[in-house]
N, C-alpha and C positions, 0 to 999 in steps of 0.2 A: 509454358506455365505447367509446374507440375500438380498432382492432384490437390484436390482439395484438402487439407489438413486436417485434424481433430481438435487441435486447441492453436490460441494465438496468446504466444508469449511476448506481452508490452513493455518495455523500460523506454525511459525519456533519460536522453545522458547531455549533463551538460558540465564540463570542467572537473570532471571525475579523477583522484589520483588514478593514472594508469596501471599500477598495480593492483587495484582493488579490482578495476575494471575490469581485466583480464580474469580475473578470479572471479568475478560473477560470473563473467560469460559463460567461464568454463563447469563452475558447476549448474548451469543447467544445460549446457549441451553436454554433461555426463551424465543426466536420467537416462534413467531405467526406460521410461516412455519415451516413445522416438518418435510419434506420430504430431509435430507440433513445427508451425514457424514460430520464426523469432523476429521480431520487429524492433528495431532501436532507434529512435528519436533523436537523430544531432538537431541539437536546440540550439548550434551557432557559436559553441564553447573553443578553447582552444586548441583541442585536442582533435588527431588527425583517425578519425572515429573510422573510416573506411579504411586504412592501414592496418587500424588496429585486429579489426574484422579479420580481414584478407591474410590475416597469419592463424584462423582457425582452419580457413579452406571445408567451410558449412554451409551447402546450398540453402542451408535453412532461415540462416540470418539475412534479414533485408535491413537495410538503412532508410532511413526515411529521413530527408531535410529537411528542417523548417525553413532554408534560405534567412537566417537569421536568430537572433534570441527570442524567443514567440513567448516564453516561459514552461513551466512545466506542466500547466492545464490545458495547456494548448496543444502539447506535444503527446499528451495520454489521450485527446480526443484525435489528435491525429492521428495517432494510429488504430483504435477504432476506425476511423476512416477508412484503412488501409486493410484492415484485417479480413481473413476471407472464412472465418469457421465462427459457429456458434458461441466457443469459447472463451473467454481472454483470463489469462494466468499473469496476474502483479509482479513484477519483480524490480527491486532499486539496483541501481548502480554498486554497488559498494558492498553491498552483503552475499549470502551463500546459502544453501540450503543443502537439506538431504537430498541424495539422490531418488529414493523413491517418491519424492514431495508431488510431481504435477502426476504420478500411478493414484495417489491415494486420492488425491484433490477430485480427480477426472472421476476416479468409482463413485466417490461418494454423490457428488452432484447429479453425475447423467442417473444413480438408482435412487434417486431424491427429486422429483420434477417439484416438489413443493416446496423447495430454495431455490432461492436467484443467486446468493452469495454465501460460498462457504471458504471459513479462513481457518486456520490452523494456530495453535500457540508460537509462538518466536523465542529465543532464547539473545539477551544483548549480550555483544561481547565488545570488547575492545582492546586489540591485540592478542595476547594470550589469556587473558582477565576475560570472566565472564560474569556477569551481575545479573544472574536467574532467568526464569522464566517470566512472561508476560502472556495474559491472555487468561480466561477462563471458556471452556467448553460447557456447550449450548445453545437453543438459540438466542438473538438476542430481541430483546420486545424495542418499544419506543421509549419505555422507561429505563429501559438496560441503556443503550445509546447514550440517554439524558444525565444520566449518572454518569458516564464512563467508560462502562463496561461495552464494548462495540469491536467489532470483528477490527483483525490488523490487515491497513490497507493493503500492503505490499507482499502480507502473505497469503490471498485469498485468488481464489478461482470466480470467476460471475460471469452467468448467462449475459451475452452479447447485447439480445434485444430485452432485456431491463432494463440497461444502461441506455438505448438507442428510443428507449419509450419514456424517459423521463427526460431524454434532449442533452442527454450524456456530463460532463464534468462543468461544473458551474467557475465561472472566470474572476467574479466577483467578492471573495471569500478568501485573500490571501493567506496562503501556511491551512487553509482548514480546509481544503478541497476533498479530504474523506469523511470529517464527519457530515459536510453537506451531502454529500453521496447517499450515507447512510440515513439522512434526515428522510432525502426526497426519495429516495427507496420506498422506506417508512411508508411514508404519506401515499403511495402510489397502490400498496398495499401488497411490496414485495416482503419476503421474509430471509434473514438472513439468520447463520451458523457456525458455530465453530467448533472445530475436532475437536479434540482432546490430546491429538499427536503431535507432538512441535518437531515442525518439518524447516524450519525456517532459521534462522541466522541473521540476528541485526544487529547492524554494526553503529555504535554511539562514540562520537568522538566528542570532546570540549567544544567545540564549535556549536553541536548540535542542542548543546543546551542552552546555550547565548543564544540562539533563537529561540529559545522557552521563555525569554525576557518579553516583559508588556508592550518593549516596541514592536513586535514580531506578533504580537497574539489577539491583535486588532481586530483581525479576520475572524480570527475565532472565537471570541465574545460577540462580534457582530451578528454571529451565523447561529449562536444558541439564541440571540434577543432576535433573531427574528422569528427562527424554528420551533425552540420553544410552545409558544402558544398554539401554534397550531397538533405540536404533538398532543396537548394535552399536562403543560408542565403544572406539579405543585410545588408548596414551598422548598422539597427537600431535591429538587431537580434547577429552582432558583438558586440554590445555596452552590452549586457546581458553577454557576457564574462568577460568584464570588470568589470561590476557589481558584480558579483562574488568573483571576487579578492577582491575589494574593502569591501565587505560585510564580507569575511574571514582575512581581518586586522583589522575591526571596532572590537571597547572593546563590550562586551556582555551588555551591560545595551542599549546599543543604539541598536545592533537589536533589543533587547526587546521591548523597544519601539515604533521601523519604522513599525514592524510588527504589535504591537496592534494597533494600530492610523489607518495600513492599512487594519486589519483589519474588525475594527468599522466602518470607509468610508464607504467599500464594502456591509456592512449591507444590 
């Protein structure tokens, strides 16, 4: 076993176009930082995930099997499991980042011991098309969260034992396993933050917004009626429920829309 690491880079992969795949790997085993494993989660998909690996030829990347389809909250706490550094750095399947993204992520946090979670802005693209930036920079309170405003899962760096003190990714809460994250954070009396540098690359296909639909977002109404109250919510943090709903009836061409329009604003 080689030394101990400085950061644990998590993905869970499960039936991933293998072009995208390759292309995640690859831009983060071309940071700038080198001091990091890589952990990847076969969740049991049909893709021949250790093949894929074994043509980077990177002692860094380890495989982890679920022996099965486990889902996707099962395979980010498994690899917490599996992880041997203090750190864990988000990353999905399908998208890309800067290369200096886990340099800046790592400074900011280790000279910040008073964040558990720091994320950075993201820009969506899809294909050559890219529809802005997302994210606003600062930190975020329990009111920011309630609204909306809340670090992006997949582009964020967080101390290990936050995660490992609040009994790690909740299984209950389908499609909203980040904002429960960030709830019970919250509630724990952890703080989180966001750059202001968009290190990050997220990739939005059609598919991804048919999961924006009310069959899909059961979990996450569920998770604000129940979180909610404990945060502290008032009516204009109710009204984000509502939102919701309404967002998961609307035809797909118009979130496409509300979403680029907001955000190009945000700019």
């Amino acid at each position: 076993m080689i030394s101990k690491p400085a950061v644990s880079v998590i993905m869970a992969e499960y039936n991933t176009n293998t072009v995208d795949l390759r292309v995640a790997i690859k831009s983060i085993l071309d940071q700038t930082f080198r001091d990091f494993e890589f952990l990847i989660v076969d969740d049991g998909g049909r893709n021949n995930l250790k093949k894929i690996v074994g043509e980077f030829r990177d002692s860094r990347i380890r495989v982890i099997n679920n022996n099965g389809n486990k889902g996707f909250v099962y395979s980010l706490n498994n690899a917490i499991r599996h992880s041997r550094t203090d750190y864990l750095v988000r990353m999905d399947t399908d998208d890309t980042v800067t290369s200096d993204r886990i340099q800046i992520l790592y400074n900011f946090i280790t000279t910040h011991p008073e964040f558990d979670v720091v994320s950075s802005k993201a820009v969506e693209f899809s294909g050559n098309q890219t529809f802005g930036t997302i994210g606003k920079a600062g930190e975020k309170t329990k009111r920011d969260v309630m609204r909306g405003d809340m670090p992006i899962h997949a582009a964020s760096i967080m101390r290990k034992k936050a995660l490992v003190d609040i009994g790690g990714y909740k299984e209950n809460y389908l499609r909203a396993e980040d904002l429960v994250l960030w709830c019970d954070l919250l509630l724990a009396g952890k703080r989180l933050y966001m750059l202001d540098d968009v290190l990050y690359h997220y990739r939005v296909n059609r598919s991804d917004y048919k999961k924006r639909s009310l069959r899909y977002r059961g979990g996450e109404i569920r998770a604000r009626m129940f979180y909610y109250p404990k945060l502290g919510a008032g009516p204009l943090e109710y009204i984000r429920i509502a939102k919701s709903i309404l967002a998961g009836i609307a035809p797909i061409w118009l979130i496409r829309l509300y979403r680029n329009t907001r955000n190009k604003n945000d700019e």
